[in-house]
N, C-alpha and C positions, 0 to 999 in steps of 0.2 A: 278551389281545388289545388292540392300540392302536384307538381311539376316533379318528378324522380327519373333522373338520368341514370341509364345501367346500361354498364359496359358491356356489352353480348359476349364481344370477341376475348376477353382476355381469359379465360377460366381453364383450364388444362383439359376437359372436359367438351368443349368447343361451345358454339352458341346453341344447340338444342336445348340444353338443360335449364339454360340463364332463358331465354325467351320461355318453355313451360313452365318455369315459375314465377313468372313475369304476369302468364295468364293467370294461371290460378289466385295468384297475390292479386290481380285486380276482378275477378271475381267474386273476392272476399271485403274486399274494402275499395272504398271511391279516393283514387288518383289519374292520376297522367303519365304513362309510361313514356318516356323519348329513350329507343331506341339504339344506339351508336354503336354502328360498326357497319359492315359492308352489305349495302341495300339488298343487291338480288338475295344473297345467303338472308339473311331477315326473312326477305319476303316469302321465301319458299317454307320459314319453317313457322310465319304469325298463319295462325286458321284464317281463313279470309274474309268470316264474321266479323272478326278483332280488326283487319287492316285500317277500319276507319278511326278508331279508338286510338290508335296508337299514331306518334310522331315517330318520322325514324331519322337519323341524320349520320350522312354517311361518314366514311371514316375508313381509306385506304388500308392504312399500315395496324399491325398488332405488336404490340409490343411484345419478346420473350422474356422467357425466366431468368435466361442468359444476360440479358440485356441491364447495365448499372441505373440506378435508380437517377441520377445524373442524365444518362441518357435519353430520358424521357422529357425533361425538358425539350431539349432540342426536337426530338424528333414529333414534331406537331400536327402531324395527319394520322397519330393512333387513336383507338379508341377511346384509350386512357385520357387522353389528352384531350378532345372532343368531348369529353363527360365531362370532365372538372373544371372547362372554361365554360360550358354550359351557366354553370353556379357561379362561378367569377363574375358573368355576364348580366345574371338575375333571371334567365331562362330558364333553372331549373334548382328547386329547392333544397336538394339533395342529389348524391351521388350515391350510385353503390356499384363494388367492383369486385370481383373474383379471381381480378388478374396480379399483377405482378404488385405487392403488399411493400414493398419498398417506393415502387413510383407513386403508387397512390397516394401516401402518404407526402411523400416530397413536395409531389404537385398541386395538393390541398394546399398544402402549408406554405408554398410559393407562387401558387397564382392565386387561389381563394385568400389568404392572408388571414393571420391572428387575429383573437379579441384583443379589445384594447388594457394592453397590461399584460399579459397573458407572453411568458416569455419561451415556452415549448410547448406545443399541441401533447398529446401524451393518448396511445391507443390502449383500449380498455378490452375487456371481458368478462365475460360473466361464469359465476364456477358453480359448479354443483352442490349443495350442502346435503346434508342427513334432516336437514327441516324445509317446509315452503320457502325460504327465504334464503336465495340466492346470494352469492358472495361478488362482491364488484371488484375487479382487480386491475391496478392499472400503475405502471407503464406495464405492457409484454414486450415491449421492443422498438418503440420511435425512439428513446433516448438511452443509450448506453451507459454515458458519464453522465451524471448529474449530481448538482448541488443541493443543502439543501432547500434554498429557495423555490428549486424547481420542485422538491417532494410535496412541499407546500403546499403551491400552485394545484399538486395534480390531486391532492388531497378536497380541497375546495371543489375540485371540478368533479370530482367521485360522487363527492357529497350531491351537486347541484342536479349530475344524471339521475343519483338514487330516488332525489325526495319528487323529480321534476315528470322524469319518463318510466321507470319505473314503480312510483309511486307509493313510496315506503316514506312515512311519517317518522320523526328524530330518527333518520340514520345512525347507524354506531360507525363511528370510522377508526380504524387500526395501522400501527405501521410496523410493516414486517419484520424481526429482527429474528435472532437467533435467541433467545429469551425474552421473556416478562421483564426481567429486572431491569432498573432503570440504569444500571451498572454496564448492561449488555449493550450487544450495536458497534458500529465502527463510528467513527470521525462526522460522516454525514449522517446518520441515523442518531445521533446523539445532539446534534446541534437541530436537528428538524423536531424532534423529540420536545424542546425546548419550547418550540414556536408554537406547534398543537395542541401543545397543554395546557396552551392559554382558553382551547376551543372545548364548551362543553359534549361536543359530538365527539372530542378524542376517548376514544378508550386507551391509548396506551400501546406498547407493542403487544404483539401476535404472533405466534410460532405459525410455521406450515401446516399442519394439522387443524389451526383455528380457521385455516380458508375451505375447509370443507364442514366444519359442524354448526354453521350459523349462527356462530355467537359475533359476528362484528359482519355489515353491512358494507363497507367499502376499506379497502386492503391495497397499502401504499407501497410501492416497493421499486426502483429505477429501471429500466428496461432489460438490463444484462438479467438480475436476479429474476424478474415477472417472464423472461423470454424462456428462459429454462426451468420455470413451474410451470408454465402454460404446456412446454413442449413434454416434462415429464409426466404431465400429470393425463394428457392423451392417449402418453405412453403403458401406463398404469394400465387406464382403462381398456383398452385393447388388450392387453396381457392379460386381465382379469377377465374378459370376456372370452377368449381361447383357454382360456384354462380349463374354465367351468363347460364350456362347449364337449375340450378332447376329454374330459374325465367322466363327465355325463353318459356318455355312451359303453362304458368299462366296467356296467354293472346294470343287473333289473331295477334294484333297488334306487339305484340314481337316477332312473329316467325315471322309473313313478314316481319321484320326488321330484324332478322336472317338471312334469304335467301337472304337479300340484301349485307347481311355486311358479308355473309359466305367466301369473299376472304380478308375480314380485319381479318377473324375470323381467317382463313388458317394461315391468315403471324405471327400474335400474336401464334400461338402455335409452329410454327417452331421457332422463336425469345427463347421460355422459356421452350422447348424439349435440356432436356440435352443429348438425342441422335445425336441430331445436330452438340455438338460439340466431343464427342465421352469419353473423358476421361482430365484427368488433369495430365499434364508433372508434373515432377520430375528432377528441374533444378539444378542443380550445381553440377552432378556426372560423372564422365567418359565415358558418354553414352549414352543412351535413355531409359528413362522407362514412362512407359503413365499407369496411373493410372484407370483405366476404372469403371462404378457405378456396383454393386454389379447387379442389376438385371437388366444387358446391354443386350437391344434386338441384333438383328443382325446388324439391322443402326448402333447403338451406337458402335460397333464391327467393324465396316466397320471404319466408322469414326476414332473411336481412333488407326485404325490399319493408316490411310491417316494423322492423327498426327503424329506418329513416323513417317512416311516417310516423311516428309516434315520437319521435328525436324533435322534426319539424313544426310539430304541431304542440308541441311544449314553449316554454319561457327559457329553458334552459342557459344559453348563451348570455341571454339578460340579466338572469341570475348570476351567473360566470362574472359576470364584468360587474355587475355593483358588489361583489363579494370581493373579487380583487383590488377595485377602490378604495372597500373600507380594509382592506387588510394595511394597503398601504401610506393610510391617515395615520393606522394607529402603528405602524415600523415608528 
């Protein structure tokens, strides 16, 4: 049975939400919840059926929003920190965290440690298409400047998620540019470009618009650019969803068109509900850590607690590291 450490305390939201979907996610699927963060606040909010089921392990401090991602090293009686030595230790197979997305990150990649080869961890996402077949996108934001060695790297690790945990046969992999042509691209997109075309999984570049129509499977791109598609493309949706809300009610005719289209309307909010898909992994470290949004209801809790378990319970990492091997036989 997989062991999954979750942060209670760190969520903007406080630990009500992280512990009920803590229950429901182990209602649905067999794991091991351990708990961290500060025992009486726990106890008063696990039903007291669950008290036996669950490990809890305490954990003074929380770290804030405030707080540098830096700081969190140091300060070793947070929750944060409690979780992710958990997995350092081999206590727990995974991490998932809703708190401050910079420490967790640091602190995966500095106490848990890299694969071997594996020169930047790189946090991923999953995006919505106009087909079944979701878009995998990755860096959003672990690595700002990067080479292209590392586009590489994160390419390979895209791939290894896609075919491994979410379970898509010959992946298509793309790397973002600002045109198709092999003309386009700047400095590092032109020399990564070079390296992947050696791979029959590359498709070649990809404009922003191809990360929503499902034509390419895993979507490369360094963290500055992925941090500001991630951040605009939630922005979009929110806006397109007030849109349709304020104008809906500004005529008969629109709401009986509402009522008709209320299960196109259902499936459109499920598609661009980042609760749906729970949190964003944290691939290339010796473990599992799932990055969860700041203000994760209990679904989003549920969810990215059934990411690490299915992250866990894959080859993925294994994969990772003979794929990096052989890339580096054939440099």
């Amino acid at each position: 049975m997989l062991n999954i450490a979750i942060d209670v305390m760190g969520g903007d939201l406080g630990p009500e939400p992280v512990i009920e979907g803590t229950i429901k996610a182990f209602k649905e699927q067999e794991f091991h919840p351990i708990l961290v963060g500060r025992v009486e606040e726990i106890k008063e909010l696990v039903p007291p059926q669950f008290l036996d089921k669950v490990t809890i392990v305490h954990a003074d401090e929380v770290l804030s929003m405030g707080d540098s991602a830096t700081d969190a090293l140091k300060k070793k009686e947070t929750s944060i920190y409690k979780a992710v030595e958990l997995v350092r230790e081999g206590k727990a197979d995974a991490v998932v965290s809703p708190g401050h997305s910079g420490a967790t990150m640091s602190l995966a990649t500095l106490r848990i440690g890299r694969l071997k080869g594996i020169l930047r961890p790189a946090i991923a996402t999953i995006m919505p298409t106009s087909t079944n077949r979701p878009s995998f996108v990755l860096d959003i934001g672990a690595n700002v400047d990067c080479k292209s060695e590392h586009l590489v790297q994160f390419a390979i690790m895209g791939e290894a998620y896609v075919k491994d945990v979410l379970k898509i046969e010959n992946p298509r992999v793309g790397l973002l540019s600002n045109g198709e042509e092999k003309s386009k691209g700047n400095d590092v997109t032109k020399e990564t470009y070079k390296f992947l075309s050696q791979n029959s999984s590359f498709v070649g570049y990809v404009e922003g618009n191809n990360i929503f129509d499902g034509s390419t499977d895993v979507i490369v791109c360094d963290g500055f650019v992925g941090n500001i598609l991630l951040k605009t493309s939630e922005g979009v949706a929110e806006s397109i969803t007030k849109i349709i809300k304020k104008n809906i009610g500004k005529s008969p005719i629109a709401i009986a068109g509402a009522i008709l289209m209320r299960r196109v309307f259902k499936i459109l909010k499920k598609q661009v509900d980042y609760a749906e898909y729970g949190g964003a992994p944290l691939i290339g470290i010796k473990g599992c850590a799932i990055v969860a949004h700041g203000k994760s209801n209990a679904k989003a809790i549920k969810n990215a607690i059934f990411q690490a378990i299915s992250f866990s319970s894959s080859e993925i990492n294994e994969d990772i590291e003979e794929s990096i091997a052989k890339l580096q036989q054939d440099i």
